[in-house]
N, C-alpha and C positions, 0 to 999 in steps of 0.2 A: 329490653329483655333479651338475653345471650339466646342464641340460637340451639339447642338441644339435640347431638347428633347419636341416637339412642345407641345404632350401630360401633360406633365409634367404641362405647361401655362396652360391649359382647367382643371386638377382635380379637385380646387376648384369650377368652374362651373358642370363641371359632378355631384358632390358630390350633389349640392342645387338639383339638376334636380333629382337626384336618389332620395331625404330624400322627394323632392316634390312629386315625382310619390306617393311615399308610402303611404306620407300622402293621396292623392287621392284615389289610392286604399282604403285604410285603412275606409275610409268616406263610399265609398259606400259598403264595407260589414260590417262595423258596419250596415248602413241603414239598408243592407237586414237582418241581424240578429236580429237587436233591435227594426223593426218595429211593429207593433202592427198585429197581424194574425185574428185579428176578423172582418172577410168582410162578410155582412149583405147586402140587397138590396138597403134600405136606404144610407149608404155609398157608393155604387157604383155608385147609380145615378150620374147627370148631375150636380147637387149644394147638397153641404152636408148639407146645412139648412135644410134639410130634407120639403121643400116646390118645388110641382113640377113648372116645368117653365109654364109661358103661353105663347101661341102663338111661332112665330116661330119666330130665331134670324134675319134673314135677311127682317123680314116685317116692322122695323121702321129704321128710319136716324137716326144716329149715331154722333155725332160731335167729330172730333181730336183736335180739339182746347187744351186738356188738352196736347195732346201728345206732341203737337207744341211748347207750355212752357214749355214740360219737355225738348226737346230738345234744345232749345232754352236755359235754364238753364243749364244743361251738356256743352254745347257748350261754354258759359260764364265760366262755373265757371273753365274749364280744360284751359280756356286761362289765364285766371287769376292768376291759379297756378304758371306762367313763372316769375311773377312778384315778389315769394319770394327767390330762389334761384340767380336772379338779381340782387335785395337788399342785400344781404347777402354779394355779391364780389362787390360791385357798385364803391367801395373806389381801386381798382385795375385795372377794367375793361374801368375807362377812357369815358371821353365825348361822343366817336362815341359811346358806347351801350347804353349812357343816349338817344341820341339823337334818339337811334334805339327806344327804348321802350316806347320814347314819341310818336313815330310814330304809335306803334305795338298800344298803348292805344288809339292812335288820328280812327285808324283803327278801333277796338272794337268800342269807342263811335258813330264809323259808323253807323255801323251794329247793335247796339243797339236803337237807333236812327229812322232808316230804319225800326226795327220791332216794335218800337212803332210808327209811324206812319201808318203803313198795318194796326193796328190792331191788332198784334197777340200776347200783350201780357193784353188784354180785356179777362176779364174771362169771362164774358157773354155779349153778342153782341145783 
């Protein structure tokens, strides 16, 4: 029976994860080396427009509405994604995955459906 060196299967993944780290590393002390050292009061304030705020953040209502299309949009478009590596083997993978992905889509037009009708995807209400 061949000997089984488990490690030997993992070095090409150790190898991405170490050249990743690096690059990680490598990003945040360039940051701190290449940043810019001239901090002024003006820059440290609260907005660098250099205009101070008025009033305070929590005294007006706030609408999420944008955030709700953005998620709503991340949400769509990462399902969507499924659909070109689908394509790609559709000629191998056979009827039942046509069948699935017409389902997976009949799903999305749900839920897409459902958020146009709440409303949520009314940019201004």
């Amino acid at each position: 029976m061949p000997e089984v060196n488990v490690f030997q299967d993992y070095l090409p993944v150790m190898i991405v994860m170490g050249i990743t780290a690096m690059f990680a590393f490598g990003a945040v002390v360039a940051g701190v080396i290449l940043k810019p050292k001239n901090k002024y009061p003006e820059k440290l304030g609260p907005w660098e427009c250099g205009i101070e705020p008025e009033g305070e953040a929590d005294a007006g209502k706030f609408t999420v509405q944008f955030y709700i299309i953005a998620v709503l949009f991340v949400i769509f478009d990462v399902e969507t994604l499924f659909l070109f590596p689908w394509a790609v083997v559709l000629d191998k993978i056979g009827m039942f995955a046509f069948i699935e992905m017409v389902l997976f889509i009949a799903i999305l037009l749900v839920g897409f459906f459902y958020a146009w009708a709440k409303g949520a995807l009314e940019w201004v209400k």
